[in-house]
ZAMARGU-4260 file (C-alpha; in steps of 0.2 Angstrom, whole numbers, plus 5000, padded with zeros to 4 digits):
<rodrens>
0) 5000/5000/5000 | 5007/5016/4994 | 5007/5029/5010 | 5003/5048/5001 | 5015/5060/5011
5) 5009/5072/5024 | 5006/5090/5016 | 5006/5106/5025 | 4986/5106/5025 | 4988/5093/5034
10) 5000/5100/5047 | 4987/5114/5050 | 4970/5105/5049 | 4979/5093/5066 | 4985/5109/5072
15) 4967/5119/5072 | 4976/5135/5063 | 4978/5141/5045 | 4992/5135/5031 | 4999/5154/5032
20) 5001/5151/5051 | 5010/5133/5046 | 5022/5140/5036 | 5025/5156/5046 | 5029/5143/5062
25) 5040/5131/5053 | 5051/5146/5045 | 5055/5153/5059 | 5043/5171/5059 | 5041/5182/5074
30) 5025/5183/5073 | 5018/5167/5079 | 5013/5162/5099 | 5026/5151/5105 | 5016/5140/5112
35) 5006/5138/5094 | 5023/5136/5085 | 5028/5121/5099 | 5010/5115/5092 | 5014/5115/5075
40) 5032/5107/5078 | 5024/5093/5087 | 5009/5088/5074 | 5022/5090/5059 | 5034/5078/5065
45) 5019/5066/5071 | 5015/5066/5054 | 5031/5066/5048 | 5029/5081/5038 | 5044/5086/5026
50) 5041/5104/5018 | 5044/5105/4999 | 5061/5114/4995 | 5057/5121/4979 | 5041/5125/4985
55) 5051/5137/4998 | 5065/5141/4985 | 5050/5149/4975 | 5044/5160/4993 | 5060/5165/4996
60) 5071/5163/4981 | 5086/5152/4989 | 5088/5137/4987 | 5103/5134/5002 | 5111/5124/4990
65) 5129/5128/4986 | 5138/5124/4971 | 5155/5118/4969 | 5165/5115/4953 | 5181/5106/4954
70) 5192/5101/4940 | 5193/5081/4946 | 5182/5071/4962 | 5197/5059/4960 | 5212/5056/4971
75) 5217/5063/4994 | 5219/5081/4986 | 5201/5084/4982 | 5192/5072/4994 | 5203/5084/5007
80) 5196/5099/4999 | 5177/5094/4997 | 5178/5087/5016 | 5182/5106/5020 | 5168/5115/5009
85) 5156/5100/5014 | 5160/5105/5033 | 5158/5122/5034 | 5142/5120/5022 | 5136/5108/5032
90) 5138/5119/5049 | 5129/5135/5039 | 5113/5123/5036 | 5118/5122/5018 | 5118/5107/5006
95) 5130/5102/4991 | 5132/5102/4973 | 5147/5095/4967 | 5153/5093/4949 | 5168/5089/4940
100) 5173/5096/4924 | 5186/5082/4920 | 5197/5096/4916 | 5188/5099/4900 | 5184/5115/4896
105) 5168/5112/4888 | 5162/5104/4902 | 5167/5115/4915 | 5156/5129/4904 | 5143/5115/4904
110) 5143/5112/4923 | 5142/5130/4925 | 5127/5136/4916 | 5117/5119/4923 | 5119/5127/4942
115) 5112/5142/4937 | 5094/5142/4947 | 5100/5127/4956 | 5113/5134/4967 | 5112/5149/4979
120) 5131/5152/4974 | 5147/5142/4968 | 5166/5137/4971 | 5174/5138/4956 | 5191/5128/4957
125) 5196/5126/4937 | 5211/5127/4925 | 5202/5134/4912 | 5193/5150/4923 | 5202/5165/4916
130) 5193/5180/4913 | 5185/5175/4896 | 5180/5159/4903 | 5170/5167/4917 | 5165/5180/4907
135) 5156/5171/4896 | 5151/5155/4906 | 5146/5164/4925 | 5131/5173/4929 | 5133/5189/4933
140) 5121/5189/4945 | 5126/5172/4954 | 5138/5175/4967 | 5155/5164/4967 | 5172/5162/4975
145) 5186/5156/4963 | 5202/5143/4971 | 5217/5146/4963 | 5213/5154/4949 | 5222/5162/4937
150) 5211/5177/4933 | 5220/5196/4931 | 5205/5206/4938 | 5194/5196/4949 | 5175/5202/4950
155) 5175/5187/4963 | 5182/5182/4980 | 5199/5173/4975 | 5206/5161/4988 | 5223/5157/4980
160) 5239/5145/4988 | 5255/5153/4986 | 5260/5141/4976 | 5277/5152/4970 | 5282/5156/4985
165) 5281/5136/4990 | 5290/5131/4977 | 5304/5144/4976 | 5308/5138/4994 | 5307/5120/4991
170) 5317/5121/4976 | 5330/5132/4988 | 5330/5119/5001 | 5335/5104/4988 | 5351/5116/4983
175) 5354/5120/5002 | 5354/5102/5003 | 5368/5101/4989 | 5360/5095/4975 | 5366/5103/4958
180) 5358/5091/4945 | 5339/5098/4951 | 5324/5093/4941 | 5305/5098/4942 | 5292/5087/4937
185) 5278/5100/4930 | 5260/5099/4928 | 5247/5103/4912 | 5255/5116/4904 | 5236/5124/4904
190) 5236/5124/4923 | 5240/5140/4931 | 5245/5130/4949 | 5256/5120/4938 | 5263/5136/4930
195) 5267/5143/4944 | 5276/5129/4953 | 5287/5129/4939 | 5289/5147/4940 | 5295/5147/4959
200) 5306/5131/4954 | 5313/5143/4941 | 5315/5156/4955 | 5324/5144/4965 | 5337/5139/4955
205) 5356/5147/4958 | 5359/5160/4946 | 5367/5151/4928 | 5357/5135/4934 | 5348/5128/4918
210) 5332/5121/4923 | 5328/5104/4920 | 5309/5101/4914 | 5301/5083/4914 | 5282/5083/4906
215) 5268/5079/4920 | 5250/5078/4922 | 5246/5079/4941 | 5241/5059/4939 | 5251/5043/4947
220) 5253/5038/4928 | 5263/5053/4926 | 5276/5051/4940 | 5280/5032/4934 | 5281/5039/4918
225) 5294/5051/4922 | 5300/5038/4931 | 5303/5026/4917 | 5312/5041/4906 | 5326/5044/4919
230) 5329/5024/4922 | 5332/5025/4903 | 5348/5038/4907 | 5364/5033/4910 | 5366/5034/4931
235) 5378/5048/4929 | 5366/5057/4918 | 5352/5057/4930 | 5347/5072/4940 | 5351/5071/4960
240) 5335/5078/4963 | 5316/5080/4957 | 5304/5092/4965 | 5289/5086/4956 | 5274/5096/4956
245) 5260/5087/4968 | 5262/5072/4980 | 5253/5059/4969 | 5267/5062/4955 | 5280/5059/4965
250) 5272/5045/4973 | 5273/5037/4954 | 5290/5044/4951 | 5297/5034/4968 | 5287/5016/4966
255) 5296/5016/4948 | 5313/5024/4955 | 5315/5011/4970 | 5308/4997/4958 | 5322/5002/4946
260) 5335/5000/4957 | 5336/5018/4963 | 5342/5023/4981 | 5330/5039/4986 | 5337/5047/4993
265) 5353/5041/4992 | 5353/5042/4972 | 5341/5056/4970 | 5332/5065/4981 | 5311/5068/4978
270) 5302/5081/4983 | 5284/5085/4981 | 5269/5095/4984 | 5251/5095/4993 | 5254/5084/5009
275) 5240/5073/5004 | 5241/5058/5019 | 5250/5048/5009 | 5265/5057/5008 | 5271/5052/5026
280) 5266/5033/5025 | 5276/5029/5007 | 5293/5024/5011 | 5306/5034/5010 | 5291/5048/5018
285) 5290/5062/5007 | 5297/5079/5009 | 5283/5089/5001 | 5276/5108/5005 | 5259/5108/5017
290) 5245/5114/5009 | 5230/5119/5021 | 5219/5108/5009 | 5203/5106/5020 | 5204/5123/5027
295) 5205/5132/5007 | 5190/5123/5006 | 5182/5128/5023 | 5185/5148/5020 | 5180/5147/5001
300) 5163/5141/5008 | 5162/5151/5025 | 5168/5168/5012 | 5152/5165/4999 | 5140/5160/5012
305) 5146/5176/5021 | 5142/5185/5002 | 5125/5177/5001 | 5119/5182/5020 | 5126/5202/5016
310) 5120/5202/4998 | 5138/5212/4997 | 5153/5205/4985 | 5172/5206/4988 | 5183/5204/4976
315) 5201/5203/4986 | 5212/5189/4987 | 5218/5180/5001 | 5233/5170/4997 | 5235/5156/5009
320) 5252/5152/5015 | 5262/5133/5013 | 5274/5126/5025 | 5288/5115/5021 | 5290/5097/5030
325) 5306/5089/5029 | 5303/5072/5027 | 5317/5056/5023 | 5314/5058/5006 | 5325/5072/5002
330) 5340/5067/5014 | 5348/5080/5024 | 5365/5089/5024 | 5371/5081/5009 | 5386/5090/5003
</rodrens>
């Protein structure tokens, strides 16, 4: 037998008082006796009366959804960063949207124009969100906070990780270490993290050093790729260090090292970026540079919930600050 779910008639014919006086009680008005609101609490949750959200969403125009695009769902660094947006929405009363674009661009544009009128406001976290991209792809009148992005003259709230500064003193590290031979294992060349990683590795360098590339992707499969080229060199022609550009490439880039014989850090020194969990627990554990994931994640939410309450927009930038940990992977005091 199919039970028909209780409605808000319902609520206020049990109740003895009017629909208006249902709804004003269960959202919260002023204007209603407290002992009839306790009335109407009581006979809605005997009846186990759910109201309609997009019945309320067309009363009072919000949805309290948020929306949150990300360029992957896969992998610590994102499940860290959508445990920090889902905590503080969770602690505002808000739910959560989450799409990945796959990082395609078409998709991202696609995700984006599919939240509008579904989401009271969005995280934007995408490779492709420049200027023109958001221009052409965001509401105007949907309020956002961009992650990491690469824009010139942000309209939005940016929350950004100083990810020059990071790798600038990483890369200065591995030298102060004594390593000469220093290579960096990059990103997607359209990634503006990536970009600049490579730029503070650049930085880094001694003066007359030439820098050493190797092509990356941010994926596992890109770090035993890279891998697998320097096993191809001659020992001597190696590098004595790779900083590569997140945790999960280095992780690749050191299974296929110690499978190839390689002493890390003994033979080369590795070096990453993130902190994800798994960067203590691999062994040799990883020097990378601490990356507040979970909290980026928690202040892009608590900064566009804080928007939507004020109905105000800020467009600065906070740029969050990285720490380095000094982990067995790199060695120490090599001269």
């Amino acid at each position: 037998m199919t039970i028909t779910p209780a409605t808000i008639k319902d609520v206020a014919r049990v109740a003895g008082v009017s629909v208006a006086t249902v709804s004003r009680a269960l959202n919260g008005a002023e204007n209603v006796l407290p002992h009839t609101r306790q009335r109407i609490v009581d006979v809605a949750r005997e009846l186990r009366y759910s109201p309609s959200g997009a019945a309320r969403s067309l009363i009072t125009r919000r949805t309290d959804t948020i929306g949150a695009l990300l360029p992957d769902l896969h992998g610590e660094f994102f499940s860290e960063l959508i445990r920090g947006i889902d905590q503080a929405a969770r602690a505002r009363g808000l739910h959560l949207l989450l799409s990945s674009s796959h990082d395609d661009a078409d998709e991202a544009a696609a995700a984006l124009r599919a939240m509008n009128g579904r989401v009271d406001g969005l995280v934007v976290m995408s490779p492709h969100a420049d200027d023109d991209f958001l221009s052409q792809n965001l509401p105007p009148a949907l309020p956002a906070v961009l992650l990491n992005s690469g824009v010139r003259q942000p309209t939005q709230r940016v929350f950004a990780i100083d990810n020059f500064g990071g790798a600038r003193a990483m890369t200065e590290h591995l030298v102060r270490t004594g390593r000469r031979r220093l290579a960096f294992l990059g990103g997607p060349a359209a990634n503006f993290e990536a970009r600049e990683r490579e730029r503070g590795y650049r930085a880094g360098l001694p003066a007359g050093t030439q820098p050493w590339l190797l092509e990356g992707d941010f994926s596992e499969a890109g770090g035993e790729r890279a891998g697998a080229q320097l096993l191809a060199l001659p020992a001597a022609e190696r590098p004595d260090a790779v900083f590569a550009a997140n945790d999960i490439m280095a992780v690749g880039l050191l299974g296929t090292l110690v499978a190839g014989g390689v002493r890390v850090p003994d033979d080369i020194a590795l070096a990453g970026f993130d902190d994800i969990p798994i960067s203590r627990y691999v062994s040799p554990a990883l020097t990378t540079m601490r990356v507040p994931i979970a909290d980026l994640g928690e202040q892009a939410l608590d900064a566009l919930a804080d928007a939507l309450e004020s109905n105000a927009t800020d467009a600065s930038t906070t740029v969050m600050p990285v720490q380095l940990i000094v982990r067995r992977s790199c060695g120490a005091g090599r001269t």
